[in-house]
C-alpha positions as protocol buffer text, in pm:
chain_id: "A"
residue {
  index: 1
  type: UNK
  ca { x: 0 y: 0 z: 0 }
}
residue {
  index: 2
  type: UNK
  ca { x: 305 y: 267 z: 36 }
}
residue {
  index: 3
  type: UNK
  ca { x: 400 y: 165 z: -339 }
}
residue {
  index: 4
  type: UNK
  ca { x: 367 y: 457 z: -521 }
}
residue {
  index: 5
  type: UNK
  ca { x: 374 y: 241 z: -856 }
}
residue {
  index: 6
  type: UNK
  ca { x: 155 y: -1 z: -996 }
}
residue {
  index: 7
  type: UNK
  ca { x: 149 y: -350 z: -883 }
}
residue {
  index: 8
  type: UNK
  ca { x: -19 y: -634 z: -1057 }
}
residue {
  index: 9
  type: UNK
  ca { x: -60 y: -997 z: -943 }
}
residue {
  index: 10
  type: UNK
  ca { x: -36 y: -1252 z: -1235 }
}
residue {
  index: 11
  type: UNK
  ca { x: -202 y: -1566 z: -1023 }
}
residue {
  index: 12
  type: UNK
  ca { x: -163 y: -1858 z: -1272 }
}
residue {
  index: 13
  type: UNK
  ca { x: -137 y: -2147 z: -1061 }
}
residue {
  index: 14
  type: UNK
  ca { x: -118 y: -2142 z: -692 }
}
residue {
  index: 15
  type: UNK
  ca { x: -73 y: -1825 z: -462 }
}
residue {
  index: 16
  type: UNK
  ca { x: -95 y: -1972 z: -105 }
}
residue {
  index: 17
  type: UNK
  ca { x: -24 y: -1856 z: 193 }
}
residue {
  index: 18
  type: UNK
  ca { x: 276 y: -1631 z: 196 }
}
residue {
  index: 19
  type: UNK
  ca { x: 213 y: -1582 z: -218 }
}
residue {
  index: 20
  type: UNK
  ca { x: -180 y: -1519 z: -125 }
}
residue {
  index: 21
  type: UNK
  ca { x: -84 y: -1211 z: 103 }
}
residue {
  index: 22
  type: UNK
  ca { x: 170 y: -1046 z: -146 }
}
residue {
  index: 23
  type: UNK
  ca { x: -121 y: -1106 z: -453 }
}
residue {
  index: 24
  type: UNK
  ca { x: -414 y: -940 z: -194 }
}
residue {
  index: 25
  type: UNK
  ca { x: -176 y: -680 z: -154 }
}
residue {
  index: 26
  type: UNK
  ca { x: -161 y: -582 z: -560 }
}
residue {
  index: 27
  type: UNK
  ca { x: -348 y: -313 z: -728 }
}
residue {
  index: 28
  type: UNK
  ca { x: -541 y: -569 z: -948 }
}
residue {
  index: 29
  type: UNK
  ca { x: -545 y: -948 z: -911 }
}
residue {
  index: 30
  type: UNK
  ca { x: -564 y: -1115 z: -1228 }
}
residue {
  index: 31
  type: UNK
  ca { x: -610 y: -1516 z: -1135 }
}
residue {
  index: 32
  type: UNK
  ca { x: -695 y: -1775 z: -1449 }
}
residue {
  index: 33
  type: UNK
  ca { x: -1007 y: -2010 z: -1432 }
}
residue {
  index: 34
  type: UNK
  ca { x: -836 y: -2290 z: -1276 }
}
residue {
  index: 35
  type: UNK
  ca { x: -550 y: -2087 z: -1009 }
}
residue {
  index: 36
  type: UNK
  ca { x: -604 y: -2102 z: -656 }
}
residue {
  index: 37
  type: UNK
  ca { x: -574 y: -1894 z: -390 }
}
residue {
  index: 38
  type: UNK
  ca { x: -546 y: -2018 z: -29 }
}
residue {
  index: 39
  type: UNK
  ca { x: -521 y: -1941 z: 329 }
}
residue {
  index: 40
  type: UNK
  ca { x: -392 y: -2291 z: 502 }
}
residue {
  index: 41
  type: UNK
  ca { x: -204 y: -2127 z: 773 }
}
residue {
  index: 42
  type: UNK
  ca { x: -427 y: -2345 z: 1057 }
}
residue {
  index: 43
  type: UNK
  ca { x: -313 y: -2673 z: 882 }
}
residue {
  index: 44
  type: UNK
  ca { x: 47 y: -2602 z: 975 }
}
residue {
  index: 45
  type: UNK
  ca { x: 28 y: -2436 z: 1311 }
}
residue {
  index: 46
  type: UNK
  ca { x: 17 y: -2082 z: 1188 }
}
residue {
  index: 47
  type: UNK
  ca { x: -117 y: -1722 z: 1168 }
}
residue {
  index: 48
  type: UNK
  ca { x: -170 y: -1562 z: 865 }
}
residue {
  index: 49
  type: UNK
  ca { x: 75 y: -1308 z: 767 }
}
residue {
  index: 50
  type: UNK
  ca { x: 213 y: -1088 z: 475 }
}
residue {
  index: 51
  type: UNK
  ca { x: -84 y: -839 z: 567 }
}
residue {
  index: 52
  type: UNK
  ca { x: -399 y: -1078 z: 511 }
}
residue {
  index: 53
  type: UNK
  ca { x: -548 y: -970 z: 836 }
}
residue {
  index: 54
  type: UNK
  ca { x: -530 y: -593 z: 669 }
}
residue {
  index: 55
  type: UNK
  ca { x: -604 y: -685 z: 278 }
}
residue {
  index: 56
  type: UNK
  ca { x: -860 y: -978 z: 285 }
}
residue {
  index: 57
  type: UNK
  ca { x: -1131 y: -796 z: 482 }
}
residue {
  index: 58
  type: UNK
  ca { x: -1101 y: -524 z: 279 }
}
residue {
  index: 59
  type: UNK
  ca { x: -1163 y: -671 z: -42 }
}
residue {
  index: 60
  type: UNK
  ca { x: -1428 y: -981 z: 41 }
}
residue {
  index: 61
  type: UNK
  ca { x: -1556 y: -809 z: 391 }
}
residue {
  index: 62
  type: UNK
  ca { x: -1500 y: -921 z: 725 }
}
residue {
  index: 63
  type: UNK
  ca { x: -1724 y: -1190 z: 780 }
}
residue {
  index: 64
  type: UNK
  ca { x: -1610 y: -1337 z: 477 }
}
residue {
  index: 65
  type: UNK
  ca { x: -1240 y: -1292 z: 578 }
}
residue {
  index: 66
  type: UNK
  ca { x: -1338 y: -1469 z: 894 }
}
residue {
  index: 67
  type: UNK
  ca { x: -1456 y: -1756 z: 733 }
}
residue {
  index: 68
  type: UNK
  ca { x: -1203 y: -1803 z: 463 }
}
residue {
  index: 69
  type: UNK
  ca { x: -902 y: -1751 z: 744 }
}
residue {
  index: 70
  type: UNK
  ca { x: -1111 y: -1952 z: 990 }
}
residue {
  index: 71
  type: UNK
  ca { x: -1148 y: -2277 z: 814 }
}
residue {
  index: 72
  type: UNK
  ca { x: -832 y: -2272 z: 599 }
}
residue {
  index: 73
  type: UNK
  ca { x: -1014 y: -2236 z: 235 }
}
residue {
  index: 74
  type: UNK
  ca { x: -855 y: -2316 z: -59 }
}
residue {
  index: 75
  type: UNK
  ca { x: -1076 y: -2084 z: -325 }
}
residue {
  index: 76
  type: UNK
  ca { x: -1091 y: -2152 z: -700 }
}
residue {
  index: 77
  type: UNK
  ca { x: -1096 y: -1921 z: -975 }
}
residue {
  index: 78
  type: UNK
  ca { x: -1419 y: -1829 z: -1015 }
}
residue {
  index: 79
  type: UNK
  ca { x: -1508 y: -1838 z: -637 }
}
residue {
  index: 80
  type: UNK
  ca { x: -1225 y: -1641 z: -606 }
}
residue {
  index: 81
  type: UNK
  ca { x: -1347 y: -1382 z: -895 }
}
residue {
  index: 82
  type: UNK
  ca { x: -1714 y: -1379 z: -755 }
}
residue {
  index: 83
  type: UNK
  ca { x: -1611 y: -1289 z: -366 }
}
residue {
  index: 84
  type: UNK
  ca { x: -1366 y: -1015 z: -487 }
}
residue {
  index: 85
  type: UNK
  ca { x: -1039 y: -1211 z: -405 }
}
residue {
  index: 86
  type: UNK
  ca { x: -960 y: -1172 z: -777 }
}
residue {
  index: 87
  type: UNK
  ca { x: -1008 y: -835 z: -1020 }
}
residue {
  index: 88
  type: UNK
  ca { x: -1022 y: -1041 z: -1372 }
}
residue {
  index: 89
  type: UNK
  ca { x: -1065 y: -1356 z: -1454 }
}
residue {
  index: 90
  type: UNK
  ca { x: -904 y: -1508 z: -1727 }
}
residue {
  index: 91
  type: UNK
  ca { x: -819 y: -1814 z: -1945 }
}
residue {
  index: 92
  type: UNK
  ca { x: -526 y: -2000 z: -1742 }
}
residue {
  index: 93
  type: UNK
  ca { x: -281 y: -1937 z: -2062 }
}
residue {
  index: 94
  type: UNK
  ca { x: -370 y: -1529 z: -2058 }
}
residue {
  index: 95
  type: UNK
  ca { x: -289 y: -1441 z: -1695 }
}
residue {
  index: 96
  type: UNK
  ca { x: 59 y: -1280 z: -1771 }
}
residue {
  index: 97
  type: UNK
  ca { x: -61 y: -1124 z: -2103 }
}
residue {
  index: 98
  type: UNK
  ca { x: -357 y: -951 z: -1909 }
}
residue {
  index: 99
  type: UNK
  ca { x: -146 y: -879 z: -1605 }
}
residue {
  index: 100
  type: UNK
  ca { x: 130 y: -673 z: -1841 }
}
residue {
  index: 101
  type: UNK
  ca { x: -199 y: -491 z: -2033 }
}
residue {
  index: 102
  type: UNK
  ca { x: -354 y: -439 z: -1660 }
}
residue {
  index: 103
  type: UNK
  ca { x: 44 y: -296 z: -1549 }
}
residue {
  index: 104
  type: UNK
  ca { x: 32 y: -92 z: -1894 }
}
residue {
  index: 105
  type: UNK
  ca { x: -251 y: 71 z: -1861 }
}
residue {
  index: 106
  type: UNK
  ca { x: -181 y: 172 z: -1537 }
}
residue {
  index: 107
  type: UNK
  ca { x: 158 y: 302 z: -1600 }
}
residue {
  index: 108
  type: UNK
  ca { x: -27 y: 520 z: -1884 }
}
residue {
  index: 109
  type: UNK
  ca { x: -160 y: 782 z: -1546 }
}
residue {
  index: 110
  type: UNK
  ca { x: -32 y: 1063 z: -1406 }
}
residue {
  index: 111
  type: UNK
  ca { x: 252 y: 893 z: -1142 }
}
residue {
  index: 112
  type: UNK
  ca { x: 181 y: 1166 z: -893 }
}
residue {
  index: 113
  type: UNK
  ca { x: -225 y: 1164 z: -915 }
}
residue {
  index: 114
  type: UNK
  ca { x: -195 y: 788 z: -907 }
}
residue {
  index: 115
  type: UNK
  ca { x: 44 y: 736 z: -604 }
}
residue {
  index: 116
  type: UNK
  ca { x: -189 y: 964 z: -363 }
}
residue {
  index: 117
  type: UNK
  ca { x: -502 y: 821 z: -495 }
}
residue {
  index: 118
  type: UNK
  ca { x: -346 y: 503 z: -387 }
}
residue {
  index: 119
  type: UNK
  ca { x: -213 y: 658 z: -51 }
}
residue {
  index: 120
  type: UNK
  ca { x: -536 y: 743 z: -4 }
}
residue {
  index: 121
  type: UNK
  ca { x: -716 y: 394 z: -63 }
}
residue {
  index: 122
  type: UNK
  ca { x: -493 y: 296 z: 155 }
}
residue {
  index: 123
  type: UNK
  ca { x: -541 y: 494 z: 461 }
}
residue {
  index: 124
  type: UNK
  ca { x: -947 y: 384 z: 351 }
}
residue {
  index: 125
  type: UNK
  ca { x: -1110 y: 676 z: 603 }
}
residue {
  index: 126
  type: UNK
  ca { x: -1385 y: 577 z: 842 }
}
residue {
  index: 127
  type: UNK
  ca { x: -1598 y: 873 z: 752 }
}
residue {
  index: 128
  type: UNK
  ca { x: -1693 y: 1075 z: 473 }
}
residue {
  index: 129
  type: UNK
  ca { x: -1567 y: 1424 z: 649 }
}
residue {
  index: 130
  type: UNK
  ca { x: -1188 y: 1220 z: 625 }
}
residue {
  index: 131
  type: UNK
  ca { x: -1254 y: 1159 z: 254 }
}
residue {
  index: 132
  type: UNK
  ca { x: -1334 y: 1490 z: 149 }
}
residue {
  index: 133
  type: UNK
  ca { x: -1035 y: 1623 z: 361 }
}
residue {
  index: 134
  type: UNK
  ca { x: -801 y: 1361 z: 200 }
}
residue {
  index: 135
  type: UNK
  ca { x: -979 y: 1452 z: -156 }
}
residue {
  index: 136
  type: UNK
  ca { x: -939 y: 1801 z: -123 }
}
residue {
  index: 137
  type: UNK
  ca { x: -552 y: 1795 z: -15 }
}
residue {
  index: 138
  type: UNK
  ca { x: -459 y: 1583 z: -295 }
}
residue {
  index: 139
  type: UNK
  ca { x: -614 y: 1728 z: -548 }
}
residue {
  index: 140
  type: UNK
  ca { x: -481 y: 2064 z: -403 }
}
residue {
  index: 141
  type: UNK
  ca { x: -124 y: 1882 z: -470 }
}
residue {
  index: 142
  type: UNK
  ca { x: -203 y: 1778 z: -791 }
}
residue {
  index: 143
  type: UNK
  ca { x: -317 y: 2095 z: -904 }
}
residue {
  index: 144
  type: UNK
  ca { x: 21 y: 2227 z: -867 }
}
residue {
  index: 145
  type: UNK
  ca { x: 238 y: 2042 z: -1105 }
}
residue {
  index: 146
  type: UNK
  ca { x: 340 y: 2027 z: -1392 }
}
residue {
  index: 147
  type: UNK
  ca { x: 179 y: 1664 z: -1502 }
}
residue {
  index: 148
  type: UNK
  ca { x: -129 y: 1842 z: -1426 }
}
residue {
  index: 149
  type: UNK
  ca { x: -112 y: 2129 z: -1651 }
}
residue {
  index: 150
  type: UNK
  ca { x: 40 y: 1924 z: -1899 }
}
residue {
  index: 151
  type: UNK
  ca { x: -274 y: 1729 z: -1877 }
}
residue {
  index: 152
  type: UNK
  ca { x: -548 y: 1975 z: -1925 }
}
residue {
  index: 153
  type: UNK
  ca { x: -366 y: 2128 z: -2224 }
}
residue {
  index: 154
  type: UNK
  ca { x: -339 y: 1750 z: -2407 }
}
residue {
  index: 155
  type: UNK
  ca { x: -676 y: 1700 z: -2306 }
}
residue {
  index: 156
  type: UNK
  ca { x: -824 y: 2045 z: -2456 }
}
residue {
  index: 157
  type: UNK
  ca { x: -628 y: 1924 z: -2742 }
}
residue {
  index: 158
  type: UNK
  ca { x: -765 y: 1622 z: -2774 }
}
residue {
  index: 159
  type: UNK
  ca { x: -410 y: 1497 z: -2714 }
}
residue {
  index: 160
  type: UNK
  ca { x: -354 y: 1176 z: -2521 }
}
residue {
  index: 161
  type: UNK
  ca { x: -144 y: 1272 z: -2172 }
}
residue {
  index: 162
  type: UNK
  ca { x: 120 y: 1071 z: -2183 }
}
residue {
  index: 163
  type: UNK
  ca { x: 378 y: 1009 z: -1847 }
}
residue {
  index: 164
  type: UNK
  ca { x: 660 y: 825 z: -1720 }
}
residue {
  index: 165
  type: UNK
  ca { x: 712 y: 709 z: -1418 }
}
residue {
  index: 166
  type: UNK
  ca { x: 1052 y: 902 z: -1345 }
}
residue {
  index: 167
  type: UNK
  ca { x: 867 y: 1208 z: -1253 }
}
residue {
  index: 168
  type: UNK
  ca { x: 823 y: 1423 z: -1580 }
}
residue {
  index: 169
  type: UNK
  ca { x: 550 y: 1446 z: -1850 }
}
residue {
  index: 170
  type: UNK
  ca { x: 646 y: 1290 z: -2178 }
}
residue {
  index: 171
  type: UNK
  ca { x: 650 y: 1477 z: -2506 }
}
C-alpha cells in the first residue's frame, strides 16, 4: 500500500499462503479459471501473515475474511473472482498477457495523481468528512504540477497525456 507504482498480481497457478498475502496486496489481481488462492495457515500451526489480516477484509468483507481464514479455504478461480479475491478472470494461458496490459494501462496515469489516490485507498477513512479532507488535499497537490497542466492542455487538445514514471511528463 506505500507503493507509489503499480502492482499487478499474475495468479496462474497457486498463490498460497505467503504468495496469497503479497497477490491481496496488488493493485489488481488477475487469477486464471483454474488458479487457486489459499489461506492454510491453521493446517500447519500458523497465523496468517504478509498483511492478510489488513487486505482480505477489505476486499471480500470481514465476515467473509473470517470464514475463509477460519477454516483454511482453498478458493478456485471463479469463487475467487465472484467474492472479490480476484479483479479479472481469465483463461489460465492469458494471466501474464492480461497482467502486463492491466500494469500498462496503469503506467499510462499521471505517477503523482496515481500514487496519492493510492495513498489514499490505503489509509481507507472511516468517515466521509476524512474523505473529502483527503480529496481536497490531494487534489490541491495535484493541481500544482506540472503533469497536471500538462494534462489539461493535451486533453483540450484532444491529445492523449502521456507520463513516465521518473517524474516528468512525456513529449
Amino acid at each position: 500500500t506505500t507503493c507509489r507504482k503499480p502492482v499487478i498480481a499474475a495468479v496462474s497457478v497457486y498463490a498460497v499462503g505467503a504468495g496469497a498475502g503479497i497477490a491481496l496486496l496488488a493493485d489488481t489481481v488477475v487469477m486464471g479459471e483454474g488458479a487457486t488462492i489459499g489461506f492454510p495457515f491453521f493446517r500447519v500451526g500458523l497465523v496468517p501473515d504478509y498483511g492478510i489480516f489488513f487486505s482480505l477484509p477489505r476486499r471480500v468483507g470481514v465476515a467473509r475474511a473470517r470464514q475463509i481464514l477460519l477454516y483454511a479455504r482453498m478458493v478456485k478461480g471463479k469463487d475467487a473472482y465472484d467474492i472479490g479475491l480476484a479483479d479479472e478472470l481469465v483463461d489460465d494461458d492469458e494471466v501474464e498477457a492480461r497482467a502486463v496490459e492491466c500494469a500498462q494501462e496503469l503506467a499510462a496515469m499521471p505517477p503523482h495523481a496515481f500514487a496519492i489516490a493510492k495513498r489514499q485507498l490505503g489509509l481507507w477513512p472511516t468517515s466521509l468528512e476524512g474523505a473529502l479532507e483527503m480529496e481536497a488535499m490531494g487534489q490541491s497537490i495535484c493541481r500544482e504540477t506540472d503533469f497536471h497542466r500538462e494534462a489539461v492542455r493535451r486533453f483540450a487538445a484532444k491529445e492523449p497525456a502521456l507520463y513516465d514514471w521518473d517524474g516528468m511528463v512525456a513529449a
